[in-house]
C-alpha positions as CSV (number, residue, x, y, z in Angstrom):
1,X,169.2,135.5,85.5
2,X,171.1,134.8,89.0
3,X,172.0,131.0,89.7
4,X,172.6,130.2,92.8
5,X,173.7,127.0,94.9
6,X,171.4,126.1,98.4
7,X,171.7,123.9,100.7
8,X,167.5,122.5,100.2
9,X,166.4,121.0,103.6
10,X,163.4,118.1,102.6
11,X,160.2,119.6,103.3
12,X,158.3,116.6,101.9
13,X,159.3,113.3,99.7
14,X,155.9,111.2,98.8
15,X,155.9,108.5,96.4
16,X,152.4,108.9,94.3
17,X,153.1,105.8,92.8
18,X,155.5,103.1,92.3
19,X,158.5,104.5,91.2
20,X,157.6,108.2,91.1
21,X,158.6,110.9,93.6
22,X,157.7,114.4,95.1
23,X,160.5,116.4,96.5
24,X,159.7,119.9,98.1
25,X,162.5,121.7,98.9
26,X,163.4,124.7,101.5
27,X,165.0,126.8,98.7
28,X,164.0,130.4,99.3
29,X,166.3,132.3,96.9
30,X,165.6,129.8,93.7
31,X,161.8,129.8,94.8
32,X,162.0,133.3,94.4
33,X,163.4,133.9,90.5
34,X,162.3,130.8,89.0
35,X,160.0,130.7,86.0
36,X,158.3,128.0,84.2
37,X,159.9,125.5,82.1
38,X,163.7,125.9,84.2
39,X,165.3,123.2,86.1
40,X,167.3,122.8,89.2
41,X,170.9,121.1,89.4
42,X,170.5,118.4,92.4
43,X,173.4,116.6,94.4
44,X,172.2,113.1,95.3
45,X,174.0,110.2,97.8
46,X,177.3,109.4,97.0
47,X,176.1,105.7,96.3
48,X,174.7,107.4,93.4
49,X,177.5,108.6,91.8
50,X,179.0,111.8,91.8
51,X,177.3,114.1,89.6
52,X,174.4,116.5,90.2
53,X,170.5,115.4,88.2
54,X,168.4,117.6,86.3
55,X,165.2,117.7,87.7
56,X,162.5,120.0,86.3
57,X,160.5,122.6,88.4
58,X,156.9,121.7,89.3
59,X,155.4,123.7,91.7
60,X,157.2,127.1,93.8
61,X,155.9,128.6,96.9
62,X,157.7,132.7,96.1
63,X,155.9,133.5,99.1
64,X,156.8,130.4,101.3
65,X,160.2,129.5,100.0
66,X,159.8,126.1,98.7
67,X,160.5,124.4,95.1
68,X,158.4,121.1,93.8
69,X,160.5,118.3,91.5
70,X,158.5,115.3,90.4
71,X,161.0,112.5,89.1
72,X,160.9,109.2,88.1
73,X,163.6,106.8,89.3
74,X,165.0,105.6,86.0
75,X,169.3,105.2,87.8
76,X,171.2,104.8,90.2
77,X,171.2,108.6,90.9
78,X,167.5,109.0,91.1
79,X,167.0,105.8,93.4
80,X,169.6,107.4,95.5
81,X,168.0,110.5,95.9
82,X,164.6,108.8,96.5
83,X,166.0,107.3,99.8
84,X,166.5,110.9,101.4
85,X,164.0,111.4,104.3
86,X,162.2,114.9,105.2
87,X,164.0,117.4,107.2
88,X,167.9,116.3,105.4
89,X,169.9,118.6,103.2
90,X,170.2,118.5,99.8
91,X,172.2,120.7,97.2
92,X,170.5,122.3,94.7
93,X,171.9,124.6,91.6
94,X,169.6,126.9,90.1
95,X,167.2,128.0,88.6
96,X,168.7,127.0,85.3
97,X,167.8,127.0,81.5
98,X,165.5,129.0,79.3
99,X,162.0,128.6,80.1
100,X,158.1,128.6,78.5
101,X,156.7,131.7,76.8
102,X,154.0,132.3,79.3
103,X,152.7,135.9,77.9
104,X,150.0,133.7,75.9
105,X,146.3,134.4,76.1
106,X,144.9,131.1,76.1
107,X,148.0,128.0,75.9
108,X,147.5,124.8,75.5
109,X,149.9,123.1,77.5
110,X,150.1,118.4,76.0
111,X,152.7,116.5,78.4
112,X,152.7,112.5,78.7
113,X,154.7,110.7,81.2
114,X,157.3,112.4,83.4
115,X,156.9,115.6,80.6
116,X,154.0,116.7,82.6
117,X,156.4,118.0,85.6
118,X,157.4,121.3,83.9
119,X,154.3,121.7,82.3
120,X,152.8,122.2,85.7
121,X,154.7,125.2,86.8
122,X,153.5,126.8,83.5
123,X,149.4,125.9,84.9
124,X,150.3,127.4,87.9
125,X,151.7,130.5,87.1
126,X,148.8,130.9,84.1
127,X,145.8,130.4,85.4
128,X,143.8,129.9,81.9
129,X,145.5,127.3,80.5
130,X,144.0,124.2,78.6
131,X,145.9,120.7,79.1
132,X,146.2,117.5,77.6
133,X,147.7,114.8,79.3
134,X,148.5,111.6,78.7
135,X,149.6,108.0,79.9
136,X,149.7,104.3,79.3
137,X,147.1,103.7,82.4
138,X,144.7,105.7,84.7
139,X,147.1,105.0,87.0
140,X,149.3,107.1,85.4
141,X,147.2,110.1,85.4
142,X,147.8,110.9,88.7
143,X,148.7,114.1,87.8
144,X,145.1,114.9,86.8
145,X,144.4,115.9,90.5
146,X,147.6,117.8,90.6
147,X,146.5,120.1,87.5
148,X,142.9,120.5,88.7
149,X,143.6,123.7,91.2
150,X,145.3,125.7,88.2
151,X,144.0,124.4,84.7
152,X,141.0,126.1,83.4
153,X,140.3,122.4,81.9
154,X,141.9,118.6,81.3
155,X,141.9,116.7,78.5
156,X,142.8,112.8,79.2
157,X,143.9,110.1,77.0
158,X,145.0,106.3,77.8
159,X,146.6,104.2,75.5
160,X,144.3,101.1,77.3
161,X,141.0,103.2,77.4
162,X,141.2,102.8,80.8
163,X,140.3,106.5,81.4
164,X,139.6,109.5,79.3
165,X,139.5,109.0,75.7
166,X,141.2,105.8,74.4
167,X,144.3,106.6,72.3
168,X,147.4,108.9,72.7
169,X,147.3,112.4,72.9
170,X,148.3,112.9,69.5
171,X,144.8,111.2,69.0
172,X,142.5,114.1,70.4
173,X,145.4,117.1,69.6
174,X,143.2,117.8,66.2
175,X,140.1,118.2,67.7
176,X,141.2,120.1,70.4
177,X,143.2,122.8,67.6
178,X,140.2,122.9,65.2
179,X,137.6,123.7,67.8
180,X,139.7,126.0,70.6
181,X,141.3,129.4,70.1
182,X,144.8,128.7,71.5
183,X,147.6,131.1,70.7
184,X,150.2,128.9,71.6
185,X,151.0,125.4,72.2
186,X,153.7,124.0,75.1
187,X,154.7,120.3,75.2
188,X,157.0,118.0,77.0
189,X,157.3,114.5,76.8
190,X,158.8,111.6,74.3
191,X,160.3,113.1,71.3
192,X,157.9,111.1,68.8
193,X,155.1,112.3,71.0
194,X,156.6,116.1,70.9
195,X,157.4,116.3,66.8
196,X,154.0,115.1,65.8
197,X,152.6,117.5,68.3
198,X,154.3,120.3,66.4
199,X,153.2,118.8,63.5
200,X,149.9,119.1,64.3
201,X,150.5,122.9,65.7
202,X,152.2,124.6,62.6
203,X,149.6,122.5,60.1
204,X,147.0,124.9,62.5
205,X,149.3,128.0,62.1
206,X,149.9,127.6,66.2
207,X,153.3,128.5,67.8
208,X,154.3,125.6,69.5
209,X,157.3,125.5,72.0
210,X,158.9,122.0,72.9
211,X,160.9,121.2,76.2
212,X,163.9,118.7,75.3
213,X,165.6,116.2,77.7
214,X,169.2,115.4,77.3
215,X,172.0,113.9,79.6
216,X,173.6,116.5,81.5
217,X,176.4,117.3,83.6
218,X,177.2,120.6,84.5
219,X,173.9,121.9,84.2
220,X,175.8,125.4,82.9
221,X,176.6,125.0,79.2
222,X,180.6,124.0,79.8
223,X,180.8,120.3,79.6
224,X,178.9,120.1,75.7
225,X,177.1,116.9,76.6
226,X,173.7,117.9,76.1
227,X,174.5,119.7,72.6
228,X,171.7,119.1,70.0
229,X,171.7,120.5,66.1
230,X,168.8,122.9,65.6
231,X,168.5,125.2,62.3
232,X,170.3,128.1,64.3
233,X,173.5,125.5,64.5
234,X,174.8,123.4,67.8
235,X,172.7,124.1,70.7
236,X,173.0,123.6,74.9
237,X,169.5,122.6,75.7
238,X,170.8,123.3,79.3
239,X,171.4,126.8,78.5
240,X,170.2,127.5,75.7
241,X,166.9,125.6,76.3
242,X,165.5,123.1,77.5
243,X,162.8,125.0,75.9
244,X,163.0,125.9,72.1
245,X,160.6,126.9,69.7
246,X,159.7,123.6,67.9
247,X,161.0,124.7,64.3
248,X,164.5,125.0,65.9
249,X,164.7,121.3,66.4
250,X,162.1,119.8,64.4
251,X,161.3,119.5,60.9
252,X,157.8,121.0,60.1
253,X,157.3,123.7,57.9
C-alpha cells in the first residue's frame, strides 16, 4: 500500500480530558487509502526531540480529507505536540502497518485505555460491531459517546463501579462470548488485558486479532526497534503488524 509524507494543517486539537488529545488533520491522500488498525508517523516540535510518534488512526473523513489521532501525553514528544494550535502544519508519514480483519460478520471489538483509538476506525468503517470498553473511572469512558454513532451496541466496565458493570473487561468478556454470535474478536489495550482476552477467545473457538504497541522510530521496518518474537520468528509490529493474529504472539492454544 502507498505511504506517503503530508504536510497535515490542524483542523482541530481538543483536550476531552486532562491529559488526552484530539488531532484532526488536513491529510487528503492518507485519508484516502487508510484502513483500520494503521498508524500515521508524526513530526512534533523540536523541544520534543527529533523523532517522529506513532499515533494510531481514529476516525477518516475519505470524502472530506481529514484523519483523527487520539493520544495521551505520556513524553516529552506528545506534550510537544499537544501545544500545536489549529490551522499549523504538521508532518505526517503514512498510512502505515498492517491493519484489522474487517470482512467479519458480527466483531467484537474490547479496547481499555488509549487501546480504544484504533478500535474506533474499525466501528466506523463496520457498522455492526459490538464493543467493550473499559477504564479505571467514568471519566474515562469518554469514549462511550465517541462509539455511539457507529457501534451497533457498548458494553462498559469500571474498575471503581463508577459506571457500567464494576470490574475489568476481562470480567464481562465470558458473558458477552457465551451468549453473542461473534465471528471474530479485535482488542487493543495493556498486554495483560489483551492475552487473557485471547484467552478467553480461543477457549470459545473465536479468532481473535490483537493490536501491539512498541517503541518506534522509523515507522518503516529499518531501524529493528519495535521487533517482537512471535511463533512465525522475529517480527516488525510496525510493518508487520501492529496487528497480529493473537496466536502469533501469545500463548493460548
Amino acid at each position: 500500500m502507498p505511504k506517503v509524507i503530508e504536510e497535515a494543517r490542524i483542523l482541530s486539537h481538543e483536550a476531552p480530558i486532562a491529559g488526552v488529545d484530539v488531532l484532526r488533520l488536513e491529510a487528503p491522500q492518507i485519508a484516502r487509502t487508510s484502513l483500520p488498525g494503521q498508524f500515521v508517523q508524526i513530526s512534533v516540535p523540536a523541544d520534543g526531540g527529533f523523532l517522529r510518534r506513532p499515533l494510531g488512526i481514529a476516525e477518516v473523513s475519505r470524502e472530506n480529507g481529514w484523519i483523527q489521532l487520539i493520544y495521551r501525553c505520556v513524553g516529552r514528544g506528545t506534550e510537544a505536540l499537544a501545544t500545536e494550535k489549529t490551522g499549523t502544519c504538521v508532518s505526517v508519514l503514512g498510512p502505515l502497518g498492517h491493519g484489522f480483519n474487517t470482512a467479519l460478520r458480527h466483531p467484537l471489538l474490547v479496547g481499555g485505555g488509549m487501546g480504544l483509538t484504533p478500535l474506533l476506525f474499525f466501528a466506523a468503517e463496520h457498522r455492526n460491531a459490538a464493543v467493550l470498553m473499559g477504564g479505571r473511572t467514568k471519566g474515562e469512558l469518554f469514549w462511550e459517546a465517541i462509539y455511539r454513532p457507529y457501534a451497533r451496541v457498548v458494553f462498559l466496565t469500571t474498575d471503581d463501579g463508577s459506571y457500567g458493570r464494576k470490574g475489568f473487561v476481562t470480567t464481562l468478556l465470558p458473558e458477552l462470548l457465551r451468549d453473542g454470535d461473534y465471528d471474530g474478536v479485535a482488542v487493543c489495550g495493556p498486554p495483560v488485558m489483551m492475552e487473557r482476552v485471547a484467552a478467553l477467545a480461543t477457549e470459545r473457538g473465536i479468532p481473535c486479532e490483537v493490536s501491539l504497541e512498541r517503541r518506534m522510530a522509523c515507522g518503516l521496518g529499518a531501524c529493528l526497534s519495535c521487533a517482537v518474537d512471535t511463533r512465525s520468528g522475529r517480527r516488525k509490529v510496525c510493518k508487520d503488524g501492529p496487528v497480529f493474529p493473537a496466536a502469533e504472539v501469545y500463548d493460548v492454544p
